[in-house]
Structure formats: C-alpha cells, structure tokens
N, C-alpha and C positions, 0 to 999 in steps of 0.2 A: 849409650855405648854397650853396657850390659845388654839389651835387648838383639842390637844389633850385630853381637858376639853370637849368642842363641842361636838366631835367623840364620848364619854361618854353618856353626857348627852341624844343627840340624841338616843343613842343604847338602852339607859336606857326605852326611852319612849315606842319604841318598844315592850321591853319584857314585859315591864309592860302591855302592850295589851294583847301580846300571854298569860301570865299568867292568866288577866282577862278573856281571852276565855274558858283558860281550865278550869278554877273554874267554871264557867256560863255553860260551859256541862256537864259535873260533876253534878253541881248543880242541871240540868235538871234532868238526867240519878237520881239522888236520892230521885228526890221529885216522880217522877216518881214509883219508887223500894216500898218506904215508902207509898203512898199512896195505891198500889196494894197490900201490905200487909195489911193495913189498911182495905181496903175492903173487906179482907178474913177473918178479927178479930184475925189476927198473927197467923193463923193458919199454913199456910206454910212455913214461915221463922222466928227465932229468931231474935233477934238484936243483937248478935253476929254474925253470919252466914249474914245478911244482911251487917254488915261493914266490914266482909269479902267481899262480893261483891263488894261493893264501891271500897276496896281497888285494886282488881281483876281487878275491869272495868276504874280505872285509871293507873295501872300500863301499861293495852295493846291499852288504849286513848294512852298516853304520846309515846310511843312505836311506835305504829301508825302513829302518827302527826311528829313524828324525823325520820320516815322511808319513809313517801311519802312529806318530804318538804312542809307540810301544810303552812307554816309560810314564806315562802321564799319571802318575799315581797320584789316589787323592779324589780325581775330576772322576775318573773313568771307573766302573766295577770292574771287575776280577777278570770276569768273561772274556769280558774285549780286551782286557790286557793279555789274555790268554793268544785271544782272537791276533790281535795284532802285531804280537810278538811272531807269533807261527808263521802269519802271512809273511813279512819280512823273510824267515829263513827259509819257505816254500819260495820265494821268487830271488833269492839268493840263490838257492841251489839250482834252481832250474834254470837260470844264467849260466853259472858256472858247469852246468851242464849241456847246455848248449854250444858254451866257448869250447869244453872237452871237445866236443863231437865234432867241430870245428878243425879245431888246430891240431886234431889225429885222424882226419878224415875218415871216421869210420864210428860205426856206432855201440855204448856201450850198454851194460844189462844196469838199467834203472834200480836194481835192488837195494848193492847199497847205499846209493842217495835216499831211500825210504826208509829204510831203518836207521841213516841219521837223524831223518828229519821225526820218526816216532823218537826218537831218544831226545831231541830237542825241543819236542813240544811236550815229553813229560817235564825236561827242565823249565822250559814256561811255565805252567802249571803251576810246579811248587814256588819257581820266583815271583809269579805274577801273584799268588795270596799271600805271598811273607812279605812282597813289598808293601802292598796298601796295608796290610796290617801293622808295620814298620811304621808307613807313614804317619799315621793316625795314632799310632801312641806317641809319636814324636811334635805331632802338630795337631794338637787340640782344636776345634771349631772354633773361628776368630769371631770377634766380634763387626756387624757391618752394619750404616747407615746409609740410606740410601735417601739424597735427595734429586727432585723430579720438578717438573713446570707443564701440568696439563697431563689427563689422565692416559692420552693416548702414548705418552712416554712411560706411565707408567706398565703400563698391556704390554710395551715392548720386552721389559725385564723381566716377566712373568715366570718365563723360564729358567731366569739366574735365582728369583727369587724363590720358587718351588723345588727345580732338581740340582741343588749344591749340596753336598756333604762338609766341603772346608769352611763354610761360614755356618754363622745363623747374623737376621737381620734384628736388630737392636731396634732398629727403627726407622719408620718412613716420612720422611719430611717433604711436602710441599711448597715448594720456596715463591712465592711471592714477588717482593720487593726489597726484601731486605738484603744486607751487605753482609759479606765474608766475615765481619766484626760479630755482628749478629748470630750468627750461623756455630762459633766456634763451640761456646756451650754443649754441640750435638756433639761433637767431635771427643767428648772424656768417656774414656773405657773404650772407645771404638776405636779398631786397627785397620778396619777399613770401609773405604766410603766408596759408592759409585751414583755418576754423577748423568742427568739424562734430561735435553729441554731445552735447560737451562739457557740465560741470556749468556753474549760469549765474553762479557769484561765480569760479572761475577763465577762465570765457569772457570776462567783460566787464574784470578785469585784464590776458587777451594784448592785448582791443580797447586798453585805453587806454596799456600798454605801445609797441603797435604805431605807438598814431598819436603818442606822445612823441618815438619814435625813426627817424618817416618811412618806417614800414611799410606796406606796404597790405596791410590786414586783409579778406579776405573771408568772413564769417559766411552760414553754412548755418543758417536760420532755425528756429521750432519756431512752432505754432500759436499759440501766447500774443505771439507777435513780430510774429505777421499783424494779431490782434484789435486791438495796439496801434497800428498805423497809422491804426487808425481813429477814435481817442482824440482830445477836444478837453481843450486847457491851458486848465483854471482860472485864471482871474488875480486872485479875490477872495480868497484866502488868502496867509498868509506864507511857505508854503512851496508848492513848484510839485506840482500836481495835475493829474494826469490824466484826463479824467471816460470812462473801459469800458464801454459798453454795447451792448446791440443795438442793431444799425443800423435806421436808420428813414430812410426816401426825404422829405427834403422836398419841400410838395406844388410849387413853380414846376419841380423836377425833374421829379415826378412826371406833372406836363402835358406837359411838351417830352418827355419822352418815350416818351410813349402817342399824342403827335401824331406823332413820329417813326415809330414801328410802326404806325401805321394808314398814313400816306401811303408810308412805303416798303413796306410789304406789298403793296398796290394797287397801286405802280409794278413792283415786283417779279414779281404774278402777269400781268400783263398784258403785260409783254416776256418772261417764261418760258412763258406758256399754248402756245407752241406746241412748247416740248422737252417739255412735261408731257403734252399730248396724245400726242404720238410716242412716251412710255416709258410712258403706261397702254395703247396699243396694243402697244408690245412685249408686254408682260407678260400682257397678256388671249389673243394670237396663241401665245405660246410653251404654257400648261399651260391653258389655255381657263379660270383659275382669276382670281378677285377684282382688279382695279389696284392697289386700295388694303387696307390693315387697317389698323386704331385697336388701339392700346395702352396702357395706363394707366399713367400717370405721373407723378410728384410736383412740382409748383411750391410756391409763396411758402405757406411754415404749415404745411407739410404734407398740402396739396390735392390730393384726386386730381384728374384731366383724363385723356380720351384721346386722345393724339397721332397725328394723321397721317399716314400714310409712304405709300409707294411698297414695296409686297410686293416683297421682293427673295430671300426663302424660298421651297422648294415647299411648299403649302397642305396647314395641323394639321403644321407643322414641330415643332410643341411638344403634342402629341397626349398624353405622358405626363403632361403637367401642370406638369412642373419647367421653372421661371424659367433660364432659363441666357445667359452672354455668348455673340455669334458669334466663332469662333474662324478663325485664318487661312486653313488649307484646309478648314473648315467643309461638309460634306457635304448641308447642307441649304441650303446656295447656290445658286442657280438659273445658270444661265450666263448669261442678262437680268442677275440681280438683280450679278455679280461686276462686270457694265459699269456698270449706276448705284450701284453702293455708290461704285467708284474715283471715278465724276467727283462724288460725291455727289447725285446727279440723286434720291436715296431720299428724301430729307432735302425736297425741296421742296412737299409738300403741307402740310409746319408752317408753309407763309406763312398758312396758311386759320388756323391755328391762334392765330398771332400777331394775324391780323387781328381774329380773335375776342377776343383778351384772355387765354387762357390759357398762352401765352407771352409775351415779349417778343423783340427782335430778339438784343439785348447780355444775356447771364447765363450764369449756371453751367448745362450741361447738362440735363436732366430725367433722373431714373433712373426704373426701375421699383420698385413700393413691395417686392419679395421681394429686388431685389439691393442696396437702398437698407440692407434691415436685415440681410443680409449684411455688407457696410460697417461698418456700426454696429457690430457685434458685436467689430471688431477697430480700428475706427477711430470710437470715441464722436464726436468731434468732425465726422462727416461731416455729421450731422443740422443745422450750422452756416450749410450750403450754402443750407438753405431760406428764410434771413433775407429773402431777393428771389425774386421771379420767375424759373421756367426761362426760358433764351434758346438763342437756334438758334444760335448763337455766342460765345465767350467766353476769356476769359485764357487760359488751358488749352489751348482748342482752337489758339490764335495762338501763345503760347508753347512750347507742352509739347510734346513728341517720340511719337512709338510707341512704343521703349521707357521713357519716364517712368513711374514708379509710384504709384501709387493715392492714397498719401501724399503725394506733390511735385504730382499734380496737384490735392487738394483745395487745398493752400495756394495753389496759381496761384487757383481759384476762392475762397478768401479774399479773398487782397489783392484783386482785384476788388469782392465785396462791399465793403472795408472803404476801398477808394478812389475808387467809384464816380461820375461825374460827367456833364454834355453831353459834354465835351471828350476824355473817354476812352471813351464808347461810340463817338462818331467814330473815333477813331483806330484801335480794337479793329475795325469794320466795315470801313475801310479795309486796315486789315493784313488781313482773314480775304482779301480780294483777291488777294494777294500769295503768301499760304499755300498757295490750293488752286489756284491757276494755276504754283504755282513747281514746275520740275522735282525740284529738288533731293529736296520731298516725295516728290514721286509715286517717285523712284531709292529714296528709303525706302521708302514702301512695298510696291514689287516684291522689294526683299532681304527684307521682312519674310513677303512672303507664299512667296518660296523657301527658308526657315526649316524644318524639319524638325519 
C-alpha cells in the first residue's frame, strides 16, 4: 500500500507541472489576444469571440501536446521535449491564426504571433530541463527482468534494452518449459518484467502474476493480439464474447474520410505546386530523363494502382527486370534523387494519387505486388495489411524506426487497421509533422546511410 501511495504521489507531482505549463501558455497566448485587442480599442474582436478563441486555441494546445508526447518525461531527452512542446504551440498558433484571418476576413501582421511563440519556446526550454530533471530525482531507475523464448525475440527488445533511462535490466531469462511457479524467484527486487515469445497459457500467468503483485508487466505482442483489438464484446450471451473479423470501415467514416483526402490533397497540392515544380525541374535538368514514373502497387483487396513519385533513380534503374528494395548507398541513386528521397519531396506526386481515390492520406503503406509476395512467403499474415486502403502515411511510418523489422512493422500497420478512426487519422497526420521535421530522424538517418 506504501509503495503504491509513492507511485501516486510521485505521478501526482508531475501532472501538476504539465498542468502548470499548460495554464502558463495559455496564459501567454491570452495576454497576448487581450492586449492586441486592446491596441485596436476592441475593434476587431468582442469578448465573446475572443473567449471563443481562448477556448479554440486550448482545445488544439491540449490536442497538440497528447499528440506529439510533449510531456513524456523520463523516455524522451530534453531536446525533443523542447522540440515537441514548441511544435504544439507553432501549429496551435498557426490555427488560431488562420481561424483569425478567417472570421475577420482580412489579414493580420504575423509579428505578434512570433514573439509569442519566441516567449513560449523560452518557457519550453526551461520546463522541458526542470521536468526530466524533476522526473529523475523522483523516479530512480527501476529494476527490470526480462523473460524471452528464442533469440529472435530477444533482437527485438534490443532497443528497450539499450536506449531506457527509467530502468536498468537485472536480468535476462530464457524461459524454456518451465511454469509461472518456477519463474517467481526472478521476480524479488524487480519492479518490472517484460515479457517476449513466450507460449500464451505461461504468458498470460506472468501477466496476471505480475499485476497481483504490483508488477508492470510489458508484453511483446503477436499478430492474433493485434487482430484482437479490433474485436467487439458481445453482450447477448452468458458468457463474454468476442466477435474477430475483418475489418470493415463504416460508411459515416468512410465519408469524413474521402472528404478529408480530397480537401486536404487540394490544399496540399496547391501550397506544395511550387517545391514540385522546382524538383521536376531538378530531375529533368540533371539526366534530361522523365520527372515522374508510375509504379504498380497494391491497396484495399488486393488492387493494383500505379503510384506517383518523383524519379529519384537513373532511368531503366531496373532494366533486369527484378523487383528489388533501395538500399542505403544504393548506386542507382541519382544525386537529385538522394536530396528528395531525405526531405521526401519523392513521395509528393501521390497527393494526385489520393486525390484520385487510389490512396488515402492515413494507411498502411502501398508495396509492390513481387515484394508484397516476397513478404508473404515468410510473413502469411502481411496480405492482412490490404483490409483498407494504401496511405501516404501511417502507424509505421510515425511509430517505427529504420532499424524496425518487417514484422514490428506490420503489426504497427495492424493496430492501425484494427483501431482505425476520425480522431486517430488526425493525430497520425499530425505526428507524420513532427516525424519528418524532427532532427532526431534526419541524425538517424545520416548514421543509417554511413552504415557500411
């Protein structure tokens, strides 16, 4: 119970910061609004209409800050908390200034929005190092054991095991045959276990082991654990039922969003048409060869399409005929093509694509139909992916790392499929923001591409 008071109190201190942040930007963002009215003599805004604002510009902060993990202290360094907080109030304000320009039909001088947004990214700054440092005197390194079945599960945790701050690993166990009886020995002095492999009637004895005795149980999930998310409880029977099946989009989904991908594609191509102009001119000036090529790729059923892109190969890169991935110092890279692969400038002619109907914005990637059944051949379950529509963005790509593997990242495109909503393709579009502006990315990808 003592333990359990701590874990409390501790968490408790925490929010109470994240809350005090968010009132203190807010608070910025108002004095801010009020006094810029105040300068105009209330001409431009009532004080009805201005706490409509207020309220406007806290609901897509709050939104914001629960979408790119501002708060995540602990997990995250400093930087990105820096990073993430900022981002939030940069696409808060620039909503809220939008809606301004909107609803006063006319346009206003950007100044003070920037020198809120420098006075709230000094306030980031100093919260985002007082917090993890807060954090960490508060929550010493726990203790954690990890048991595993087969070394390929263990590669997977690789990352949990090497880049954690809040634990260290006590110890790694290879479970065998033996029984949860067996096992509990591991469990003195460790406060938490993570679980990866494993058969599922000794897997779900450490889970309910774990949570009797105030363990935090972290499970490394399998396919069958994905599809189950997506499961609706029966309540006509006497015993609880799951109903498993394929996913199917109902249709008020299905409207919002195909309105979603036609209006943001058209907003899209229309503020990008002139980076798109300047990289089908690269590309035509450097090999005097094609802007574009179309490639055939698999969406919803199994459907071929040709997708879009921006040539970023030199032209009949694939003259042999064989289907192949690009590789990182890939020789059939163009020196054009290595500058829009990084900012992904490749990737922008799939708005035409989307807008068409053959993508969507939010989904699982598109493969091509020869590396699709490559996949297949060692991972049946990949052909799972097609339940929905390809998207130019997706779990996977938000989530998942350059080193993730094949496997971790269908299951990011599962749970997707199997949790799919308005409210998480928001979020998922919001985060891709964050992902391919954040440095941290791009310092991965540079180590990846000086890989050997």
């Amino acid at each position: 119970m003592k333990k359990s008071s701590n874990s409390f109190m501790k968490s408790s201190v925490i929010r109470i910061c994240k809350f005090a942040h968010i009132l203190l930007t807010i608070a910025m963002y108002s004095f801010c609004l009020f006094h810029y009215n105040a300068a105009h003599n209330g001409h431009d805004m009532g004080q009805t209409r201005m706490n409509i604002f207020v309220v406007l510009y806290t609901v897509i902060l709050c939104f914001t800050l629960r979408t790119y993990k501002s708060y995540n202290f602990g997990n995250t360094s400093t930087a990105m908390l820096i990073y993430s907080q900022s981002l939030s109030v940069l696409a808060s304000g620039g909503v809220f200034y939008v809606v301004l320009v909107i609803a006063n039909s006319k346009l206003f001088t950007p100044v003070p929005l920037m020198l809120l947004l420098a006075a709230q990214i000094i306030l980031n700054s100093v919260w985002s190092f007082l917090g993890n440092k807060l954090y960490f005197a508060l929550n010493k390194p726990k203790k954690a054991i990890i048991f595993y079945k087969g070394k390929a599960e263990l590669l997977r945790l690789r990352n949990i095991i090497e880049n954690n701050k809040t634990f260290t690993v006590s110890e790694i166990v290879e479970v065998k045959d033996e029984s949860v009886e067996e096992l509990t020995e591991y469990f003195e002095n460790n406060e938490m276990a993570f679980v990866a492999g494993l058969d599922l009637t000794l897997r779900n004895d450490i889970i309910e082991y774990c949570v009797d005795n105030s363990i935090h149980c972290y499970v490394v999930p399998v396919i069958g654990d994905i599809i189950m998310m997506g499961s609706s409880h029966l309540d006509v029977y006497s015993v609880p039922v799951f109903d498993v099946s394929r996913r199917e989009i109902n249709i008020e989904y299905a409207v919002i969003k195909r309105a979603i991908d036609i209006v943001g594609s058209l907003i899209a191509i229309v503020i990008l048409s002139p980076f798109m102009l300047v990289t089908a001119l690269a590309i035509k000036l450097y090999d005097r060869g094609p802007a574009l090529y179309k490639q055939v790729r698999l969406t919803k059923d199994g459907k071929e399409f040709k997708i879009l892109k921006f040539r970023s190969m030199k032209v009949n890169a694939e003259s042999d005929g064989v289907a192949r991935l690009a590789t990182d110092n890939d020789d059939r890279i163009t020196p054009v093509g290595k500058i829009i692969r990084a900012i992904r400038f490749d990737e922008l002619p799939q708005l035409f694509n989307i807008l068409k109907g053959d993508m969507t914005i939010v989904g699982p990637r598109p493969e091509r139909p020869e590396i699709a059944a490559q996949y297949e051949e060692v991972l049946p379950e990949f052909a799972l992916r097609l339940q929905v529509k390809a998207g130019l963005t997706g779990f996977a790509q938000v989530y998942g790392k350059y080193n993730t593997e094949p496997y971790d990242k269908l299951q990011m495109d599962l749970m997707y499929v199997n949790q799919m909503s308005f409210i998480e393709d928001i979020k998922l579009i919001f985060a891709t923001v964050k992902i391919l502006s954040s440095k941290k990315v791009r310092k991965v990808r540079q180590r990846v591409r000086r890989q050997p």
